[in-house]
C-alpha positions as CSV (number, residue, x, y, z in Angstrom):
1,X,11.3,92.9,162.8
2,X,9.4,89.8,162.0
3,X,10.3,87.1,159.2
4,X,7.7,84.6,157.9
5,X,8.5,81.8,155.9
6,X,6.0,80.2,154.3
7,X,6.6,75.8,153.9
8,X,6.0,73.6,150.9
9,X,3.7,71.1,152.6
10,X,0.8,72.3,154.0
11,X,1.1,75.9,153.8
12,X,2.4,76.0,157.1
13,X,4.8,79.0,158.2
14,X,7.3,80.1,160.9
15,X,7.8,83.3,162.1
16,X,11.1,84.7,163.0
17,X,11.6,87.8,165.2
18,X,14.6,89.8,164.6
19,X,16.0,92.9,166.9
20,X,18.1,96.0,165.4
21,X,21.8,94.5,166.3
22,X,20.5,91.4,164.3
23,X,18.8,92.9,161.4
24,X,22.3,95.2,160.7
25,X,24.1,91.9,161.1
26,X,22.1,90.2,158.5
27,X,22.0,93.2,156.0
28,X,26.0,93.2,156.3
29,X,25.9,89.3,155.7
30,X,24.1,90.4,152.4
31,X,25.6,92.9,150.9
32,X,29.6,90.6,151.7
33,X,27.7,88.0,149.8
34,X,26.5,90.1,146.8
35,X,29.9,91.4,146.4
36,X,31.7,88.0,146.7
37,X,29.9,87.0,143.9
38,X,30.5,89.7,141.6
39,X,34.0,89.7,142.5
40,X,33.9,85.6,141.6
41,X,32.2,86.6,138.2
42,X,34.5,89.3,137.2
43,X,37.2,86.4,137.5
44,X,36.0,83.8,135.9
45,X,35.4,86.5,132.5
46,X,38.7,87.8,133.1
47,X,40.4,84.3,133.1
48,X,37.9,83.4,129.8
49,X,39.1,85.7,127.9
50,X,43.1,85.7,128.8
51,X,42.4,82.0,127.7
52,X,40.7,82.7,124.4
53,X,42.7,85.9,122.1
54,X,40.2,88.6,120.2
55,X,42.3,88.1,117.0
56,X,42.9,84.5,115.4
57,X,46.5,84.1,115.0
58,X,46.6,83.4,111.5
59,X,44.8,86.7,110.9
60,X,47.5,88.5,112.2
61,X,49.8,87.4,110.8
62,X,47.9,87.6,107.4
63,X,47.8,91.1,108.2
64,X,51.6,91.7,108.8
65,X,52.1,90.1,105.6
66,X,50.0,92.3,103.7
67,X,51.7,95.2,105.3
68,X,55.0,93.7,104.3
69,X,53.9,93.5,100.6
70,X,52.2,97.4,100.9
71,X,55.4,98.9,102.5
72,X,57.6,96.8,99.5
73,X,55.5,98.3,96.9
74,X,55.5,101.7,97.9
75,X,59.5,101.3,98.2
76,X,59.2,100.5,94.7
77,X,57.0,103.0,93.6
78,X,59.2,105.5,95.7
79,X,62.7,103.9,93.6
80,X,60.6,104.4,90.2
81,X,59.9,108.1,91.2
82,X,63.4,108.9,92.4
83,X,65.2,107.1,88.9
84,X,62.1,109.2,86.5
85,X,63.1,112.0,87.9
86,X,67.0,111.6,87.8
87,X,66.2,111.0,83.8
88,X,64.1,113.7,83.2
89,X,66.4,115.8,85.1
90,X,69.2,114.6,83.1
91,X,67.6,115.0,79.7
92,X,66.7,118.8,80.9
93,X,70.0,119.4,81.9
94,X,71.6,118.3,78.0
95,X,68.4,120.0,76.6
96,X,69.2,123.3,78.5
97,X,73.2,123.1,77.0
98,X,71.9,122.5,73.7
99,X,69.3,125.6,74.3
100,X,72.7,127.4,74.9
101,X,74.4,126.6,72.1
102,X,71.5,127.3,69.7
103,X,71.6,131.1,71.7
104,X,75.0,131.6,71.0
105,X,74.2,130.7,67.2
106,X,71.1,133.0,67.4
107,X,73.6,135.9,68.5
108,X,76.1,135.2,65.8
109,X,73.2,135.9,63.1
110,X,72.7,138.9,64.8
111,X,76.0,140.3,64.8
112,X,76.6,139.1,61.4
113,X,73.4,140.5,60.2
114,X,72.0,137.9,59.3
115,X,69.1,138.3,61.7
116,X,67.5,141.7,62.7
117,X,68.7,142.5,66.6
118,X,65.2,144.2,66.6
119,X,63.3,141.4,65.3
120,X,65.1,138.9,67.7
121,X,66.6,138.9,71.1
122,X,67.8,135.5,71.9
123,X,69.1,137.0,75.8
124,X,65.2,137.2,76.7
125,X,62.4,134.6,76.8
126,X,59.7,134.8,74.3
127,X,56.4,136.8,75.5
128,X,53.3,134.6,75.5
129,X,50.1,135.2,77.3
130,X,46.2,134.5,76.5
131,X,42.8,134.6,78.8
132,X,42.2,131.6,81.7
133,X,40.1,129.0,80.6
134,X,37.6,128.5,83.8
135,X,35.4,125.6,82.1
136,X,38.9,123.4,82.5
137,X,40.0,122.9,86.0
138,X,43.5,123.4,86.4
139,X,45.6,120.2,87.2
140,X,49.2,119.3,87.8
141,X,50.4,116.8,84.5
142,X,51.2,113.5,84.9
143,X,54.7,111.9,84.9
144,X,53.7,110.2,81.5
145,X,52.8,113.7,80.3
146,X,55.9,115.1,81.2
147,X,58.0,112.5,79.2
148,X,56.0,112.7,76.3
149,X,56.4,116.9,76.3
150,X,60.1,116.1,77.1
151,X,60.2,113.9,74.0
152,X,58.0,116.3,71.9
153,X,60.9,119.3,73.2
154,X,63.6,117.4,72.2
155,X,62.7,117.0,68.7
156,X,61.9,119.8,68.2
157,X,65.4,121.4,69.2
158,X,67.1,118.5,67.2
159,X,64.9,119.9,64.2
160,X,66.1,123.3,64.9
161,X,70.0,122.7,65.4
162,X,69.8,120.9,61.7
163,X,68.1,123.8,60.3
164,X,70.7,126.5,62.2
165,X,73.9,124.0,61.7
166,X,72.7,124.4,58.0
167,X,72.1,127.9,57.8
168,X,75.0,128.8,59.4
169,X,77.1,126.5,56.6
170,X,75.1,128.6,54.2
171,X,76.3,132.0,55.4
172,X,79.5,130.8,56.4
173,X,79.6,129.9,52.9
174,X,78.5,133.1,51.5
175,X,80.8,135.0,54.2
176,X,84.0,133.5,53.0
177,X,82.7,134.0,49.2
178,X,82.3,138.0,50.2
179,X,85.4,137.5,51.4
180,X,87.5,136.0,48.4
181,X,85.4,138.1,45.9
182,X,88.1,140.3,44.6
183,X,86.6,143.7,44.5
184,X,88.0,147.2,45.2
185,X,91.2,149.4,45.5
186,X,94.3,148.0,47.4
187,X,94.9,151.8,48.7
188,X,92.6,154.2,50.8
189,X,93.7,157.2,49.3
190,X,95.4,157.2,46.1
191,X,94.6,157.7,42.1
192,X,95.2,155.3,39.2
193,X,98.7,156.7,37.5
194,X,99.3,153.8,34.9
195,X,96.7,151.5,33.2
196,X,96.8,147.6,32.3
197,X,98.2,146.9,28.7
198,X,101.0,148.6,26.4
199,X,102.4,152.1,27.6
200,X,105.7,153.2,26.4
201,X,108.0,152.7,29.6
202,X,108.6,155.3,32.0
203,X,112.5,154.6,32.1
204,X,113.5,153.6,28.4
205,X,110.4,155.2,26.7
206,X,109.7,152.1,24.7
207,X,106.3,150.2,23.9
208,X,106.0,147.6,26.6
209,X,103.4,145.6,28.1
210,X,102.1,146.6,31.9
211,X,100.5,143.4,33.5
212,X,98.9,145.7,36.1
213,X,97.9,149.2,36.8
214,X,99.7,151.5,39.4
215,X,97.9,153.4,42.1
216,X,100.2,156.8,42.9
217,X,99.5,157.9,46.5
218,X,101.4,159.6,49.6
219,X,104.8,157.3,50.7
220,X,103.6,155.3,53.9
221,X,100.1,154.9,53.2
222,X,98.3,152.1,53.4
223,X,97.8,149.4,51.4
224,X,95.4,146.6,51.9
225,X,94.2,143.1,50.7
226,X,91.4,143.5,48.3
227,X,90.2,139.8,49.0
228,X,90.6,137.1,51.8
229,X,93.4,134.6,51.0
230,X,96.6,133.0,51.9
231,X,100.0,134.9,51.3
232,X,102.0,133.3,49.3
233,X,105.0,135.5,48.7
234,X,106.3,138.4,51.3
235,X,109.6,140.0,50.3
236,X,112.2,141.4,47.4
237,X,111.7,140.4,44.3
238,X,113.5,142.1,41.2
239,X,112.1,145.0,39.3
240,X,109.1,144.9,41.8
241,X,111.2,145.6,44.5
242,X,108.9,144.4,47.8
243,X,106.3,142.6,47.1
244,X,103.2,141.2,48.8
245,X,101.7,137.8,46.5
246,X,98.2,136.9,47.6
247,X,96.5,133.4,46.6
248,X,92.3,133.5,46.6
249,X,91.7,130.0,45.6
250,X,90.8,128.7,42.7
251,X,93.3,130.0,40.7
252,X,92.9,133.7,41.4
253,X,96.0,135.4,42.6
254,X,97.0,139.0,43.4
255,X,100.0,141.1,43.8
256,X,101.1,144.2,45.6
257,X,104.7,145.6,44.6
258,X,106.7,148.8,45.1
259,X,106.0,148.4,49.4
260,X,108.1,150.6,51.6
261,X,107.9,147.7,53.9
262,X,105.9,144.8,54.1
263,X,103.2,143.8,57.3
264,X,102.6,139.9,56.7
265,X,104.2,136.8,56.8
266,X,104.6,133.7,53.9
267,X,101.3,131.4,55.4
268,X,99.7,134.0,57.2
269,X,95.8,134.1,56.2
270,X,94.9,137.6,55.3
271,X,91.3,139.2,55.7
272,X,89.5,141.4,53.2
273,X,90.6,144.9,53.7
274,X,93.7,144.1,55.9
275,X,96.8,146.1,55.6
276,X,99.3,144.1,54.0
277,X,101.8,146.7,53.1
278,X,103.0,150.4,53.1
279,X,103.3,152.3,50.0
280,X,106.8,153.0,49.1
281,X,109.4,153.1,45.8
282,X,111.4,150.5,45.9
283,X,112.2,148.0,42.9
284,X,112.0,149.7,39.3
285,X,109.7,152.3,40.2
286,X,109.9,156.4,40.0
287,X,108.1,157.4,43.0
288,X,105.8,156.1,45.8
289,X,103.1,153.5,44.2
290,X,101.6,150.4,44.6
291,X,101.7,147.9,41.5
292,X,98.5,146.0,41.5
293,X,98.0,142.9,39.4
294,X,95.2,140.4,39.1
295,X,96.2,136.9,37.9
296,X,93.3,134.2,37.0
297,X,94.5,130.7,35.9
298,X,98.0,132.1,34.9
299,X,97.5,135.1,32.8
300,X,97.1,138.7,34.1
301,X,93.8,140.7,33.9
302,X,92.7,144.0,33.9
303,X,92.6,144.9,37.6
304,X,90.4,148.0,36.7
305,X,88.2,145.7,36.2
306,X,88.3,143.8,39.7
307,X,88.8,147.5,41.2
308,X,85.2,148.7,40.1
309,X,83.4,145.9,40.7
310,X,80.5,146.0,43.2
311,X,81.5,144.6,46.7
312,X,79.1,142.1,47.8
């Protein structure tokens, strides 16, 4: 193999003549010389840029501060979350007594019929229903939402315990008027065998003055409390023999005399329609009666006229 070089001055030129051994020694040289300087430029980069950093310093730590403030925040907003929730599920959890309490008053209309069991029943949730509305997406509500229908709920059940607190005053009220209206026989069974007023006596045969009226009936029977009340006088007393004094308020006061024995206590507070008594003889009396009187500010009054009025 031949190798010309051409000079600079005067175009002259050399020839060199090169056998096989020397031409693979020369292409060798070459290729160690190629590589040496690749190898040479990969290390001078490599040492540039451990030398010079791809990210400034001060951005870094720019950008672990902002990550500082982001994870703070969302610690906050996390807090926030956690204590909204706590509260609402407070609030739910005095609503849901209060809900309770309001049932419970619901069922006590009921049983006092004061409410229709048909028309109500406070042990199942109301039925609602109505067609989807597919022009309005459905979505979740927001945590202001929530407390506002929170707040909404709440007055409404405040509303609603005034108005049942107050209605059940009212029939309270009425209930324990029903109850102290004097109305009705103090027997079960019986028949009226003396009338209020003069009769001539059934032991002297005079004209005397009956304060009550006397209800004959079978010895043992019954005999109950023709208004709610508070007794005032269980026991012996003369001429009526045992006898069972009830006080209604407001100056009304009845009595039950002639008892076989006697069921209640001085104190005790009696019911409408208890049993109070048993029909017996005892005291100035010729056979098993009860003695009814009425009494309204003092002066006796014609039971017959308490006995046949209407119950309410």
């Amino acid at each position: 193999m031949n190798i010309i070089l051409v000079g600079r001055k005067h175009g002259r030129s050399r020839v060199f003549t090169l056998h096989a051994p020397g031409m693979v020694i020369a292409g060798l040289f070459a290729l160690a010389l190629v590589a040496l300087c690749t190898w040479a430029g990969y290390r001078a980069a490599m040492a540039q840029v451990a030398d010079r950093p791809v990210v400034p310093p001060f951005l870094l730590e720019q950008w672990h501060g902002t990550l500082d403030d982001q994870q703070q925040a969302l610690a906050r907003l996390e807090r926030d979350a956690r204590e909204q929730v706590d509260a609402m599920t407070l609030r739910l959890g005095e609503m849901q007594g209060r809900l309770l309490r309001l049932d419970a008053l619901g069922q006590r209309f009921i049983e006092s019929g004061a409410v229709a069991s048909d028309e109500f029943n406070f042990d199942e949730a109301p039925a609602v229903g109505g067609p989807e509305d597919e022009a309005d997406a459905a979505e979740s509500f927001s945590t202001p939402q929530l407390t506002a229908m929170i707040d909404e709920l709440d007055r409404k059940i405040r509303d609603r315990e005034q108005q049942l607190r107050l209605l059940d005053t009212l029939i309270s009220s009425r209930r324990l008027e029903d109850e102290r209206f004097v109305a009705g026989r103090p027997i079960t069974w019986g028949w009226l065998s003396s009338r209020f007023g003069y009769r001539s006596d059934p032991f002297s045969g005079k004209r005397t003055w009956h304060n009550g009226v006397d209800l004959a009936g079978k010895e043992d029977s019954e005999i109950i409390s023709v208004a709610a009340g508070v007794v005032t006088f269980a026991g012996d007393r003369q001429g009526y023999g045992n006898l069972v004094e009830i006080d209604h308020g407001e100056g009304l006061v009845t009595r039950y005399a002639h008892a076989k024995s006697v069921e209640v206590e001085v104190g005790q507070v009696v019911q409408k329609g208890q049993v109070i008594a048993r029909m017996g003889s005892t005291g100035r009396s010729t056979g098993p009666h009860v003695h009814f009187e009425v009494i309204q500010g003092g002066k006796a009054k014609d039971p017959v006229r308490y006995i046949q009025r209407a119950s309410r």
